[in-house]
Backbone bond lengths (Angstrom), bond angles and torsions (degrees), N, CA, C in turn:
res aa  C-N    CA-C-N  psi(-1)  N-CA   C-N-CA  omega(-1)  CA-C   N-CA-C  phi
1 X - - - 1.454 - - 1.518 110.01 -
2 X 1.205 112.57 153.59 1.771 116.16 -159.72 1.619 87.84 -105.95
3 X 1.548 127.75 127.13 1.156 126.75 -142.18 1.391 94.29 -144.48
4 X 1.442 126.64 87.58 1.471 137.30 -159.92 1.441 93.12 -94.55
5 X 1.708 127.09 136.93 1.534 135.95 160.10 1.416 126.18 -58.72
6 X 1.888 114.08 -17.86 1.390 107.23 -165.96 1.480 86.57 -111.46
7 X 0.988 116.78 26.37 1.923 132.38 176.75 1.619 99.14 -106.29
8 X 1.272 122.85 -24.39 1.421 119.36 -174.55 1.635 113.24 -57.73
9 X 1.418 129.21 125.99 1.500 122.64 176.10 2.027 89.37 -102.86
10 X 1.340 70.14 147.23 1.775 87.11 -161.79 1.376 113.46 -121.27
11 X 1.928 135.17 50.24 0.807 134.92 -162.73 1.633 133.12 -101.46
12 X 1.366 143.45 142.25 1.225 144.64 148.04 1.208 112.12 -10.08
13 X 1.905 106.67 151.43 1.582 83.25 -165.07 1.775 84.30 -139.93
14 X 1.055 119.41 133.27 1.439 116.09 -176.47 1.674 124.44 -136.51
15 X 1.494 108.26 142.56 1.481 114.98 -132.00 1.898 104.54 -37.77
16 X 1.220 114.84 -30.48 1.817 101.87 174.10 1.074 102.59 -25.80
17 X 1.949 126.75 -64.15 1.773 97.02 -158.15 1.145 122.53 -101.72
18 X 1.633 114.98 58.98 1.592 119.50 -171.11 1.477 89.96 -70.87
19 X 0.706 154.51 -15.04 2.230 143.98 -151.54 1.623 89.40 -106.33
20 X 1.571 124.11 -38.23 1.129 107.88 -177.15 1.605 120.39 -91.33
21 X 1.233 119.10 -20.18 1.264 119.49 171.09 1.684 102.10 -83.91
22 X 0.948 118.74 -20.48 1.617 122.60 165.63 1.457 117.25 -46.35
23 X 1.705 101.68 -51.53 1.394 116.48 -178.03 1.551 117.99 -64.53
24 X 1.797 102.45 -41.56 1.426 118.66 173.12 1.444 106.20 -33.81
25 X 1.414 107.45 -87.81 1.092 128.55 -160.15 1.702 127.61 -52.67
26 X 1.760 94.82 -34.50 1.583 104.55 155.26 1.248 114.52 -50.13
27 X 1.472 124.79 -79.66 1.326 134.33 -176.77 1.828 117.64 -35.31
28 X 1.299 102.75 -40.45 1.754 111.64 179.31 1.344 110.87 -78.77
29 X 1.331 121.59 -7.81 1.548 110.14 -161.60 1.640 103.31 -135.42
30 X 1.471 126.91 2.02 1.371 118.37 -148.66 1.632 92.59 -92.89
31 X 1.003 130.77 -22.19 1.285 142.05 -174.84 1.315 127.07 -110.57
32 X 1.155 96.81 19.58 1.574 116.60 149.05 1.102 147.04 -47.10
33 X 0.894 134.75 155.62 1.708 143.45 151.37 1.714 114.58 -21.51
34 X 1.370 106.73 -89.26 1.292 115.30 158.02 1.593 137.59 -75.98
35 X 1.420 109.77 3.16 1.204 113.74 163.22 1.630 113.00 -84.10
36 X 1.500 122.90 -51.39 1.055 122.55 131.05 1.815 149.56 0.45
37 X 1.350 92.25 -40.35 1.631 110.83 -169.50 1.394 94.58 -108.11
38 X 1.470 122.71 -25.82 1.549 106.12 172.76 1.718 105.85 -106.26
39 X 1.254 131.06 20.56 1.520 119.36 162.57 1.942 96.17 -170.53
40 X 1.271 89.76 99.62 1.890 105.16 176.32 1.722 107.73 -46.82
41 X 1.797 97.21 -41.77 1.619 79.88 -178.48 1.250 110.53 -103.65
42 X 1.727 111.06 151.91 1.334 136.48 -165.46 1.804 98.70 -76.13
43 X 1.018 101.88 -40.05 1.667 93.23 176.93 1.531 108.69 -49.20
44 X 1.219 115.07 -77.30 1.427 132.80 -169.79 1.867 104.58 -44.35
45 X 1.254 115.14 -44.39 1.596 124.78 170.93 1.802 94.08 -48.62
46 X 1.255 110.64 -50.83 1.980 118.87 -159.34 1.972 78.10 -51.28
47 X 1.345 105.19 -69.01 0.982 114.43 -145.85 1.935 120.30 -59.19
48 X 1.489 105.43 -44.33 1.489 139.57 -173.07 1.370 109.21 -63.93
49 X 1.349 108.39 -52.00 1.759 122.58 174.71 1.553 134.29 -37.10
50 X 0.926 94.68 -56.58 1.751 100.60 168.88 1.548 103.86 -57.03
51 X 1.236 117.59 -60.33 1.704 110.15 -162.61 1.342 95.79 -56.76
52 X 1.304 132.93 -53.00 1.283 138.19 -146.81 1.305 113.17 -66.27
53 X 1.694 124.59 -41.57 1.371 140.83 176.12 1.415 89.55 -91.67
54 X 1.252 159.57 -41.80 1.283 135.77 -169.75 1.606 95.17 -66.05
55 X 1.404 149.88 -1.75 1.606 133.97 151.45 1.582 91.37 -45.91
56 X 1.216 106.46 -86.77 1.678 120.42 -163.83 1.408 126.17 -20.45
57 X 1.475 78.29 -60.94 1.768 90.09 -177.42 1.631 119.98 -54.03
58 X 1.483 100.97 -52.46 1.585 98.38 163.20 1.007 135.83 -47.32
59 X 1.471 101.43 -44.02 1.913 107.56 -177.13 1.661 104.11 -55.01
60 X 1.653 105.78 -47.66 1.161 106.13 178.60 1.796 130.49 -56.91
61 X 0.890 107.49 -15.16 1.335 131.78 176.80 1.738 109.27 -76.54
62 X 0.711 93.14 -39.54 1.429 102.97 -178.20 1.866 126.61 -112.02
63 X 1.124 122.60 7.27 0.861 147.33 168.00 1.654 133.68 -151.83
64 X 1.315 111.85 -4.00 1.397 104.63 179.00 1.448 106.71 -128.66
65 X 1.537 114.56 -135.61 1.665 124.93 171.97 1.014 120.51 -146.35
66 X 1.725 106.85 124.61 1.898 103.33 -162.50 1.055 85.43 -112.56
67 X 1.498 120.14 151.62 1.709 139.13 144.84 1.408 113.64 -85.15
68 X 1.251 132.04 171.80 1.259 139.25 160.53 1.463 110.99 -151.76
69 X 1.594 122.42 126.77 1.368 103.97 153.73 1.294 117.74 -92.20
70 X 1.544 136.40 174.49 1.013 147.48 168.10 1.544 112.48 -125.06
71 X 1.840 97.04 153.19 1.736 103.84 179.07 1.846 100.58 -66.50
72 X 0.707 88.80 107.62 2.052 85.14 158.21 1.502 118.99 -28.56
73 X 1.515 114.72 -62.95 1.415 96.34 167.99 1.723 138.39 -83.68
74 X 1.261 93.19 -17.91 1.595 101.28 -176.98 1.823 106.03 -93.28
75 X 1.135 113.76 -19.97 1.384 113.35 -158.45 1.628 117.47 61.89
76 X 1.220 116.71 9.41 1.719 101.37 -175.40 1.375 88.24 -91.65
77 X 1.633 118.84 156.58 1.291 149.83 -155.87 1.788 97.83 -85.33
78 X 1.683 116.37 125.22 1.569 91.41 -174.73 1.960 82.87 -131.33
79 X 1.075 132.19 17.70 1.135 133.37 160.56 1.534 112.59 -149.92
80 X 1.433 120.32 168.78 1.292 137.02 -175.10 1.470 115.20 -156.36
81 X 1.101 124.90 176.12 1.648 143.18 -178.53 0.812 120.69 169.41
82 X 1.573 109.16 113.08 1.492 144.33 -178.97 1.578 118.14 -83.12
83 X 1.137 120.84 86.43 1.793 134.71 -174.41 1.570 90.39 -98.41
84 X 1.293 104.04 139.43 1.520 123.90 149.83 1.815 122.44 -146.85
85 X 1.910 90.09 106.66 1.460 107.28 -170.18 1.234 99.30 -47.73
86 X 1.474 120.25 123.49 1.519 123.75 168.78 1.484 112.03 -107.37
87 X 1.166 112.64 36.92 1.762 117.25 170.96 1.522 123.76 -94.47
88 X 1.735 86.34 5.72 2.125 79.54 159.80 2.017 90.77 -176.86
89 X 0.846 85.28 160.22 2.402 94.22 -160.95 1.548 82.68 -50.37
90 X 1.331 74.31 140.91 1.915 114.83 166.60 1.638 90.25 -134.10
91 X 1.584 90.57 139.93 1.751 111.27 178.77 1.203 92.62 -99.00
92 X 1.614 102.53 154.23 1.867 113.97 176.79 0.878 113.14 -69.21
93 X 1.459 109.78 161.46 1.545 121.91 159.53 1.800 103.92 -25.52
94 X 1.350 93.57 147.27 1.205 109.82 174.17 1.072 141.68 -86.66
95 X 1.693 135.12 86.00 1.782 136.19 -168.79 2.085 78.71 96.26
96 X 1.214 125.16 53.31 1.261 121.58 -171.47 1.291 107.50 -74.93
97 X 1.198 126.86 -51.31 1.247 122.65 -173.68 1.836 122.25 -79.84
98 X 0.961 115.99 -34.69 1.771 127.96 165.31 1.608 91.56 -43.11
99 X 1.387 130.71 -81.67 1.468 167.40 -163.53 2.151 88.31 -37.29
100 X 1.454 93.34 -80.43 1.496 94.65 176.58 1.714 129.43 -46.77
101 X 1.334 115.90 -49.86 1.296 127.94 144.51 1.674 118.08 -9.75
102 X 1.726 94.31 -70.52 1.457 85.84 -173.42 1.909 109.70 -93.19
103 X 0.979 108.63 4.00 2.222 111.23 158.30 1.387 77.69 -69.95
104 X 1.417 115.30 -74.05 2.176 99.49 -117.40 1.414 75.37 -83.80
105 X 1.373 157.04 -1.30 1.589 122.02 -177.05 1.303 123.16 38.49
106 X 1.024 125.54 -153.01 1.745 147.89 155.79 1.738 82.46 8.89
107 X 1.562 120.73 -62.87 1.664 108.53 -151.17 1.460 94.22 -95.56
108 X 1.008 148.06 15.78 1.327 114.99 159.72 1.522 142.89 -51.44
109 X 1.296 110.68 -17.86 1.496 89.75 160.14 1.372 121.05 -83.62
110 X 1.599 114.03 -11.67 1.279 103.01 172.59 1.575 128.66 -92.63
111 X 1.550 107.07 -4.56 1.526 117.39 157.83 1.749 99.44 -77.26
112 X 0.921 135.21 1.84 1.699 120.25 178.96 1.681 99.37 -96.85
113 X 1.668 99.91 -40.11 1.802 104.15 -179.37 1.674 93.88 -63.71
114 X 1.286 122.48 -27.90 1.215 99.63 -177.18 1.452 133.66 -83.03
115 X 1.629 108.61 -27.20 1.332 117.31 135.93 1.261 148.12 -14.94
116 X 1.720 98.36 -63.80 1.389 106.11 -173.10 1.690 113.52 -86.92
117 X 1.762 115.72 -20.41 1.234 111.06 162.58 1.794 122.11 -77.52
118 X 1.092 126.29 -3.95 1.167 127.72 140.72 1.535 147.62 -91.45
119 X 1.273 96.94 13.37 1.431 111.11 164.23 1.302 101.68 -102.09
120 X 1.139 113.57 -47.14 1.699 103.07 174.32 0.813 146.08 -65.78
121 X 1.171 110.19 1.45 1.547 131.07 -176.06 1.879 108.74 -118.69
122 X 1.258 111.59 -23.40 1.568 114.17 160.18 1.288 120.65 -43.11
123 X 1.638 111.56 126.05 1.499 101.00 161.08 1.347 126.87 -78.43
124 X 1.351 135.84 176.12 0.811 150.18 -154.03 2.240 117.87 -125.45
125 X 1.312 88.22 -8.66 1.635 96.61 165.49 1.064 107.69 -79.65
126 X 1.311 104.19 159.22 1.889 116.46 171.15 1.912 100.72 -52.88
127 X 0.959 114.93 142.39 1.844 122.44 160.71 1.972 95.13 -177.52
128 X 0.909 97.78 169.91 1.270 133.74 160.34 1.681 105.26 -78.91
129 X 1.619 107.19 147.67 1.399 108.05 178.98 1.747 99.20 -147.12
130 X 1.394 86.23 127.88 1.938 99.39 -179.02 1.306 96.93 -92.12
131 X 1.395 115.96 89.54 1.263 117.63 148.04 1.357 132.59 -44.71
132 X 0.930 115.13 -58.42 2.070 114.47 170.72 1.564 98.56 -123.89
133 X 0.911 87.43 146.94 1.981 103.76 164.19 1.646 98.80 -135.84
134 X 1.194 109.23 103.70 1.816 129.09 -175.90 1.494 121.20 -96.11
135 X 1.312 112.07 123.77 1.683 92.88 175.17 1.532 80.46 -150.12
136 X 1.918 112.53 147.96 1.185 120.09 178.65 1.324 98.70 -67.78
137 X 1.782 123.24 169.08 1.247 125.35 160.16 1.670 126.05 -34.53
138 X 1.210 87.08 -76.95 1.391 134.80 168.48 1.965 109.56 -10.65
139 X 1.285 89.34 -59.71 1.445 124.55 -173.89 1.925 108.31 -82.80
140 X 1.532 113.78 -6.11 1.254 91.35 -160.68 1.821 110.76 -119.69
141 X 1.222 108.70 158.43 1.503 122.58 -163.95 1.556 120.75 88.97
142 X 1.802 94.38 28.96 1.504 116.23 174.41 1.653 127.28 -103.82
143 X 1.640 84.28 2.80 1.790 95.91 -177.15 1.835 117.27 80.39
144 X 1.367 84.65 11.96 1.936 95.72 177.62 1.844 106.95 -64.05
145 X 1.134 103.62 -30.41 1.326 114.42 -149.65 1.450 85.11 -86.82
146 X 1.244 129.03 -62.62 1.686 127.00 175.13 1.625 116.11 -30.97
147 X 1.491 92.83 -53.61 1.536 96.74 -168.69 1.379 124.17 -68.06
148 X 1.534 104.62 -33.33 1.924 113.55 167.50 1.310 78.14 -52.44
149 X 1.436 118.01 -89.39 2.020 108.39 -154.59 1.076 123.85 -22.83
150 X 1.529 114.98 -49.67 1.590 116.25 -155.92 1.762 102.91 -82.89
151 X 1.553 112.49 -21.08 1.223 113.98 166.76 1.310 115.07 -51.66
152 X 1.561 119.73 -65.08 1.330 110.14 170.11 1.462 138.57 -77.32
153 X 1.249 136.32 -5.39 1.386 138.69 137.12 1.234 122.73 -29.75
154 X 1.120 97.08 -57.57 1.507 109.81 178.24 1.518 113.21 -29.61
155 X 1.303 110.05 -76.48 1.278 131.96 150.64 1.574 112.88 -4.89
156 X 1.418 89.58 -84.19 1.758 111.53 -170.34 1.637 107.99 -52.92
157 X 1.332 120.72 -23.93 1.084 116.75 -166.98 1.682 110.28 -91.62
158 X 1.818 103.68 -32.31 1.049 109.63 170.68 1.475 126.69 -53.25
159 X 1.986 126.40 -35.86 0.682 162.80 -175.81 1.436 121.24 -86.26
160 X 1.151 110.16 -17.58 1.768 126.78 168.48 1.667 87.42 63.29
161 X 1.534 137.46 84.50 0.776 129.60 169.15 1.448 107.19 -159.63
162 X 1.611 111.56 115.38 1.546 121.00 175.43 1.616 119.65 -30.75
163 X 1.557 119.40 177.37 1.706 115.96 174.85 1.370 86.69 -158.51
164 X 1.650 113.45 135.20 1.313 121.66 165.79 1.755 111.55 -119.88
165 X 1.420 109.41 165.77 1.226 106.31 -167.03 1.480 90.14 -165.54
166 X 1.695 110.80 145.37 1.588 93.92 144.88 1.832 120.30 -137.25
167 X 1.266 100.79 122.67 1.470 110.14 -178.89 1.621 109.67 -58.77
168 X 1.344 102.59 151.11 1.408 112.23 -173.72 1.431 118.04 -142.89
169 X 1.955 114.49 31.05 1.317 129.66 123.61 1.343 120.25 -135.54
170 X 1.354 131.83 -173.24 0.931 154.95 -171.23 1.764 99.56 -80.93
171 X 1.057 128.76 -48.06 1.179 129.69 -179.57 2.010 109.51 -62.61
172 X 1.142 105.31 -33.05 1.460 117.09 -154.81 2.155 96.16 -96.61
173 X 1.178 83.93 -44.62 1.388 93.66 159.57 1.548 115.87 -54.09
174 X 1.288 137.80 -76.71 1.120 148.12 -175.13 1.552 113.11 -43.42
175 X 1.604 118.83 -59.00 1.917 118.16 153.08 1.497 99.93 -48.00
176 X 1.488 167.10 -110.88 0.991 146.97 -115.87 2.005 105.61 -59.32
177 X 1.254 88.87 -49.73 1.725 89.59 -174.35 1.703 111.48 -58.68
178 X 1.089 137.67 -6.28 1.333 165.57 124.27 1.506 117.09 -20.83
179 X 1.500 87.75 -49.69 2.094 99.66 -178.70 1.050 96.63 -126.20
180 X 1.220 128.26 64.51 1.773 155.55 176.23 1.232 115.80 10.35
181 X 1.551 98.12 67.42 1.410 92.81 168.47 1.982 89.54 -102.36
182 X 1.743 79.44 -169.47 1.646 92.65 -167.70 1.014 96.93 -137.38
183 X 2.295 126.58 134.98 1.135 108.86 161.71 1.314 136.94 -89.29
184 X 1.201 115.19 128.38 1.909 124.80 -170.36 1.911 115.19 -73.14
185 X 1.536 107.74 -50.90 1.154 109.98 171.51 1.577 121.57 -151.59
186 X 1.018 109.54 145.19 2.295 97.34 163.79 1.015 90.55 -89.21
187 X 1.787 99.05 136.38 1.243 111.82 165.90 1.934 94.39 -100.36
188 X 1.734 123.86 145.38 1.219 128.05 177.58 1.668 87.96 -112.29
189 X 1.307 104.84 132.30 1.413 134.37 174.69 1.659 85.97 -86.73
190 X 1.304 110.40 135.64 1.991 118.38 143.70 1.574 96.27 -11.06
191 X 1.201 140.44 151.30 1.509 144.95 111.67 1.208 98.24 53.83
192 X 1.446 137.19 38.77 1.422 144.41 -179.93 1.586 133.10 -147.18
193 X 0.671 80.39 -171.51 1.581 90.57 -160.58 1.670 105.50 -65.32
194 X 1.614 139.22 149.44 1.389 123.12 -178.82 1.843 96.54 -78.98
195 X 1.637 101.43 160.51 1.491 107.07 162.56 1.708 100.70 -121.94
196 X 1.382 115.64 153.04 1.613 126.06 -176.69 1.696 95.50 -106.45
197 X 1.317 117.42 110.34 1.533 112.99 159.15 1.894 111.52 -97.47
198 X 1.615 104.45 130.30 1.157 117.60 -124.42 1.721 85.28 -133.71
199 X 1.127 119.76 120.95 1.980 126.18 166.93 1.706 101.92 -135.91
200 X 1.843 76.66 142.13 1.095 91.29 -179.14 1.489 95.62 -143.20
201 X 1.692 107.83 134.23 1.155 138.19 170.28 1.431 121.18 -51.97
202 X 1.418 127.06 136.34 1.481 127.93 162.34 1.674 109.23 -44.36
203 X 1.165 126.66 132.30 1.527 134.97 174.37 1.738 84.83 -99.18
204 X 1.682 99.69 134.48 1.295 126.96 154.13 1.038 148.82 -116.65
């Protein structure tokens, strides 16, 4: 399919389509790096994924700012972005730890190591934080992924206000450093894969 950028619909996303950005984000992320590093088999990932990112997505729903693109002709959602303004306390997910328990199964202690190496490595200034940046397979190396960003930069830049993130390949890494971010630290997971925690400055 011939997949034009100024064809992208670029909309708000509000809690109705938590099941479908649920689905998004499963499907874009289960075969990951660190999705990978917390469940070897791909079945159990098919299966585990949805519950596990449906925490996120909600929280995000309810406390942060989602984008979505959509296909032009179908309208189904083939990217997303998960922002949560961190310029004044947001409470966790809700019943967070019971909830995670029953996603990561088998990996919960290694979704907690994964936790705790990303809290520690968070800054602590006001910014915005892109929790996921999602795009189906299917859908990707179409410039979806730019355009969620540049949607919200936009913003951030208007607002003189930093954005942190941390990528968790080499590929995903390389597009952010692209839209100027900067890397701050590797975080090393246990026996895993590296993560890049990643800021990027207001452009003026």
């Amino acid at each position: 399919m011939t997949y034009a950028i100024q064809e992208l619909v670029i909309r708000d996303v509000t809690p109705v389509d938590t099941d479908e950005i649920t689905d998004l984000v499963a499907e874009a992320m289960r075969n990951g790096p660190v999705a990978t590093w917390l469940h070897a088999d791909p079945e159990v990932r098919r299966q585990e994924a949805p519950r596990y990112f449906e925490i996120f997505v909600e929280h995000a729903t309810r406390h942060g700012e989602v984008y979505a693109t959509a296909d032009p002709d179908t309208g189904r959602l083939d990217g997303v972005a998960l922002w949560f303004p961190l310029t004044s306390l947001i409470p966790p997910p809700v019943d967070y730890e019971r909830r995670l328990k029953e996603a990561a199964g088998d990996a919960f202690d290694r979704a907690c190591q994964l936790d705790l190496a990303l809290d520690e490595n968070h800054p602590i200034e006001p910014h915005h934080y892109l929790a996921f940046l999602a795009v189906r397979p299917e859908s990707q190396n179409r410039g979806i992924g730019s355009a969620l960003l540049e949607r919200h930069h936009a913003r951030l830049d208007q607002a003189g206000l930093p954005a942190y993130l941390e990528a968790n390949d080499p590929r995903n890494r390389d597009l952010y450093l692209r839209h100027g971010y900067r890397i701050r630290t590797v975080i090393n997971l246990p026996d895993g894969p590296p993560l890049w925690s990643m800021w990027r400055m207001p452009m003026v």
